[in-house]
C-alpha positions, 0 to 999 in steps of 0.5 A: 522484476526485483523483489526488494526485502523480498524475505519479509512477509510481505515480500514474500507475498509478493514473489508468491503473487508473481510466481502465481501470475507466472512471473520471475522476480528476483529475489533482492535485500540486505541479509544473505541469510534471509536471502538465502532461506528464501532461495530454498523455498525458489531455488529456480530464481536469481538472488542478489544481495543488495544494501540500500546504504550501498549505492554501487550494490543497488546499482549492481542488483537493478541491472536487466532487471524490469521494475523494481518492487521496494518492501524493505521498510522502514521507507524511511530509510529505504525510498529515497535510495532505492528511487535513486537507484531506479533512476539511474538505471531507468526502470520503474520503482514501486514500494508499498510504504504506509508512512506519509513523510516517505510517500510525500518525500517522492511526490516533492523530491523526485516527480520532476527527476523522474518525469525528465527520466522518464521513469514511473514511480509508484509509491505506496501501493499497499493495503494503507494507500493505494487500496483506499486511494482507489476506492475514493476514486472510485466513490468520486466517479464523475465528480470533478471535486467534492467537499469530504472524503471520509475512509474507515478502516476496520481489522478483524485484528491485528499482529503486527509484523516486527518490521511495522513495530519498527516503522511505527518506532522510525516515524516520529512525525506525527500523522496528518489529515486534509483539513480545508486543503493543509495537511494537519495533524490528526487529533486522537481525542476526536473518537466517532462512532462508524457503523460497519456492515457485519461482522463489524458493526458499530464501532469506535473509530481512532483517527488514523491518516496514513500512505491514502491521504498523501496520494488522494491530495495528489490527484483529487480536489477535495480540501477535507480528507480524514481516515480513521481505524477501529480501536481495536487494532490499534490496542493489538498494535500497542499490546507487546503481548500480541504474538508478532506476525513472522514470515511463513513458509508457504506464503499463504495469508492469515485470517484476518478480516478488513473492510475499508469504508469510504464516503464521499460528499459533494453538496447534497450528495453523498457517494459510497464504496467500500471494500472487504477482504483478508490479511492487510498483509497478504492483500499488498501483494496482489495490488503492488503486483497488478501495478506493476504488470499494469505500468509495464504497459506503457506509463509516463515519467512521474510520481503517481498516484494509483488513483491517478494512474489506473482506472480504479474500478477495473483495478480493483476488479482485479484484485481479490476482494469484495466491492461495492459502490452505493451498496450495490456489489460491482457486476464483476465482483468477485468474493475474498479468497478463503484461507484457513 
């Protein structure tokens, strides 16, 4: 598989995760230095040095290769070539993008190109997407639709990579909710109050809709779907104070504590599942890689949704973190990796 702007963070979580799971990916972007510094950390694996403005480039860094695995952000600018490349060369394409004009980009402009090519893509399989995506799912059980789908986020806190700085720069739209089925704009006047288990507690929650809520519109029928984060990390975001988080050498993640809540509601009924583990960065790298193992087991042609492509729960069973549903720990549960 191809690693795309494998030298960032998390690109280099990704190929750490594959090397881990006894994978070989190959190391591809734009910058031959970054290239280059990693290919010294790997020295067993391909480089290829590929520019998503260059088609012929993308063309030349996809050939034998399996799947490709997009984390050159901003997707913005990214998504839409790297998609075209995969096409063309007939393998499936997955990326971990956050921004919602991106992911809702592929499911319109590219689902029926690439179910005529038979092609899986699988955009924003990542900490704010899939991860969530596949908890709703999962709190949704048998029900065939509910009313509400509430996710709150919370982070330990939060230093952002140069690269997210320049995405939140890059995407102008603003960020938009599932209000009576229409997507509509978050209004960040409407600040609640969420209570979380511990350490968390009782916090603010700032509106906040991104890569989860254009996936759950693709594959549930639940016409209100509102997310949210804890102020806090949105303070640390905005804060050009906090140091930025920089690629390490080893690809082990930070401390970084999350959870993600999600509340579903159906009529009288209300169902729960929330997830809790470390390093929003570090944890993409398992879930895009479980993806693409997963896909590589036979998926149709099309853009999906992770919820929709995967059975949730077994999916998150694989990944590590904490999980429960109801507030019942999952019988296979297993307990975040410890990391200094």
């Amino acid at each position: 598989m191809l690693v795309y702007g494998a030298y960032g963070l998390t690109g280099r979580f990704v190929v750490t995760e594959m090397v881990r799971r006894g994978l070989t990916p190959v190391l591809g972007g734009r910058s031959a230095a970054g290239l280059a510094a990693l290919a010294d950390l790997h020295p067993d694996l391909h480089v290829r040095r590929a520019d998503a403005a260059d088609p012929e480039s993308l063309d030349g860094a996809l050939v034998g290769v399996d799947a490709v695995i997009n984390c050159a952000g901003p997707f913005l600018d990214t998504a839409v070539p790297v998609v075209e490349a995969a096409l063309r060369a007939q393998v499936p394409y997955l990326d971990i993008a956050a921004e919602q004009p991106s992911t809702t980009s592929l499911f319109s402009d590219f689902d029926a190109r690439a179910r005529e090519a038979g092609v899986t893509v699988l955009p924003a399989m990542g900490f704010f997407g899939a991860l969530a995506d596949l908890l709703a799912t999962l709190a949704m059980g048998d029900w065939p639709d509910a009313d509400t789908i509430e996710i709150a986020t919370a982070l330990e806190g939060w230093r952002p990579t140069a690269g997210t700085v320049l995405t939140g720069t890059r995407n102008v739209e603003p960020h938009r909710e599932l209000r009576a089925g229409r997507p509509t704009p978050n209004d960040p006047s409407r600040v609640t109050d969420w209570d979380f288990a511990p350490p968390f507690g009782r916090v603010e929650l700032v509106p906040l809709s991104l890569g989860e809520t254009v996936l759950l519109s693709q594959h549930v029928a639940v016409p209100d779907i509102r997310a949210g984060i804890n102020r806090r990390s949105l303070d640390d975001l905005a804060d050009p104070d906090v140091p930025r988080r920089a690629p390490g050498q080893d690809g082990t993640p930070a401390s970084q504590e999350f959870v993600i809540d999600v509340v579903v509601t159906r009529g009288p009924g209300t169902r729960r599942a929330s997830v809790r583990g470390n390093d929003i960065y570090g944890i993409t790298a398992p879930i895009v890689v479980e993806a693409a193992v997963r896909l590589l087991g036979g998926l149709p042609g099309g853009v999906f949704a992770a919820g929709a492509a995967f059975d949730a729960g077994d999916f998150l069973d694989a990944l590590p973190v904490h999980l429960t549903r109801d507030g019942a720990p999952r019988p296979t549960d297993t307990l975040p990796r410890s990391h200094s």
